[in-house]
N, C-alpha and C positions, 0 to 999 in steps of 0.2 A: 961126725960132721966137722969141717975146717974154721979153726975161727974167720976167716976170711967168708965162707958160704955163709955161718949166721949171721956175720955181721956188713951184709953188703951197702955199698957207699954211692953209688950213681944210681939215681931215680930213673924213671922213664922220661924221656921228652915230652910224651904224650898219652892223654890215655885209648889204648886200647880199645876197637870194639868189642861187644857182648862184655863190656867190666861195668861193676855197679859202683858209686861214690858210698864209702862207707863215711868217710868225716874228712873234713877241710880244714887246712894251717894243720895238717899233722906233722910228725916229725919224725928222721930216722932212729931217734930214740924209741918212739914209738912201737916204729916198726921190729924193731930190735926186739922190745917185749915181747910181741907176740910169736915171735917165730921162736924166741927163746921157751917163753911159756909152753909151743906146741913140742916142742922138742922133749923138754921135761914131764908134758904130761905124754909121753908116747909114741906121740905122733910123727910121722914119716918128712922129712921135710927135704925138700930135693929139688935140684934147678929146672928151670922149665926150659925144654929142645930149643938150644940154640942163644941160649942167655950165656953170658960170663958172670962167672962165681960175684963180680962187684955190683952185677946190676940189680937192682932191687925188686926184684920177683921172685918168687917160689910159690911150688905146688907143697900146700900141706895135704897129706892125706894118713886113713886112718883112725880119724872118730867116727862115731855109730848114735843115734839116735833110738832109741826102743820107742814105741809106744807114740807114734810120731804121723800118724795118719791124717793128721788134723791139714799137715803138708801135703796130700793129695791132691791132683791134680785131676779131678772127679770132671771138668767138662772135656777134659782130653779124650779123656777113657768115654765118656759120653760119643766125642764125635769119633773117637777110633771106633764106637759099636755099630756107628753108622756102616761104616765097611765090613766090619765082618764080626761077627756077634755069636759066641761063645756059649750057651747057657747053663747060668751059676742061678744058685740062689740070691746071693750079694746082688749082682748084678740086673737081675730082672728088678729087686728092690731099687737100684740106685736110677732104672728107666724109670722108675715109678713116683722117681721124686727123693727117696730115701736113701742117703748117703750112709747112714749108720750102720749096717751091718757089713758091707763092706769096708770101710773103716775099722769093724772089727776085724775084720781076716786079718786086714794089714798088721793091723795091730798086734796079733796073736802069732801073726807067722814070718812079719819083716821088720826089718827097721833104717831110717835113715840115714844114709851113709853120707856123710860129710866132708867134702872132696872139694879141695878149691884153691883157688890160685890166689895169692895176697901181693899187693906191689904198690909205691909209692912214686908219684909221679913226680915233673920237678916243679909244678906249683902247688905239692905240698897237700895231695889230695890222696886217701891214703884208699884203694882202692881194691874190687874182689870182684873174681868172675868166681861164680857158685859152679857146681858140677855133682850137685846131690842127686841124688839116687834112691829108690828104696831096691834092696838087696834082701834076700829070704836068709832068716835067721840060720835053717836048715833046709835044704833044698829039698825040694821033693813033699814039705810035709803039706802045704797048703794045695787044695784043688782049683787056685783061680787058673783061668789059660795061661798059659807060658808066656802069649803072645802079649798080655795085656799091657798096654805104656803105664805101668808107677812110678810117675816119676811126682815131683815136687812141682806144685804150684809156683808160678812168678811170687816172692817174697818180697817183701817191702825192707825200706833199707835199715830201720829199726830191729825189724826181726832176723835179719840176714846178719847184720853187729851183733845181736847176743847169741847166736849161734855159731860166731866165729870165734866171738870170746870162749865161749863154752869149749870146744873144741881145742881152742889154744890154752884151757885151763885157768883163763882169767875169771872166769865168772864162777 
């Protein structure tokens, strides 16, 4: 990466729909941390369609979550069974009330892919659209449907900051 891409200089005018406030009065030092931290710890960090290298957004992607099921998005999957309904064992449990053993598949056979775009605005609000996923660790090895939505529950913005940090290697 160009030091020019890590270290971009023009905030957004505005924020963005679907972006969540991660912290306010941030700074582009800030921002610089992080994108440098994700860099270092591995992670993919690349301009988002149609941005110029100074504007302060990037998609980081490339961390993983194991064991991460707790993020389940269990009334999704409830009203996707509305429509069309699969029969798992998990799943008859989770009509049942019982989220735990699905939870476990997740947990034994996927993990949380943590994929998200980072961008600072110009009042200084330092800002993230999430784009997490559960992804199978190995394809093929779990029996839930193919079809089934895993995706992550709406995150509160506490827990969506230590999973960015985490990711960018700061935590």
């Amino acid at each position: 990466m160009t030091a020019s891409a890590e270290r971009p200089i023009r905030p957004l005018a505005t924020k963005p729909a679907g972006y969540v406030e991660l912290a306010r009065y941030s700074s582009l030092g800030r921002l610089w941390a992080m994108l440098g931290g994700a860099v270092r710890a591995g992670r993919t960090v690349s301009l988002v369609r149609g941005d110029s290298v100074e504007v302060c957004r990037r998609r980081i992607s490339g961390a993983a979550l194991p064991n991460a099921a707790i993020f389940l998005d269990t009334a999704r999957i409830l009203n996707d069974m509305d429509d069309t309904f699969t029969p798992h064992p998990a799943l008859v449990e989770l009509l049942a009330g019982d989220p735990v053993p699905l939870r476990a598949e997740v947990n034994a056979h996927f993990e949380l892919r943590l994929d998200f775009v980072l961008a600072l605005t110009a009042r200084r609000d330092l800002i993230l659209r999430p784009e997490f996923r559960f992804l199978p660790i190995v394809r093929g090895l779990s029996d839930l449907p193919e079809d089934l939505p895993l995706d992550a529950r709406r995150l509160g913005r506490d827990e969506l900051h230590l999973l960015v940090q985490r990711a960018c290697g700061l935590a």
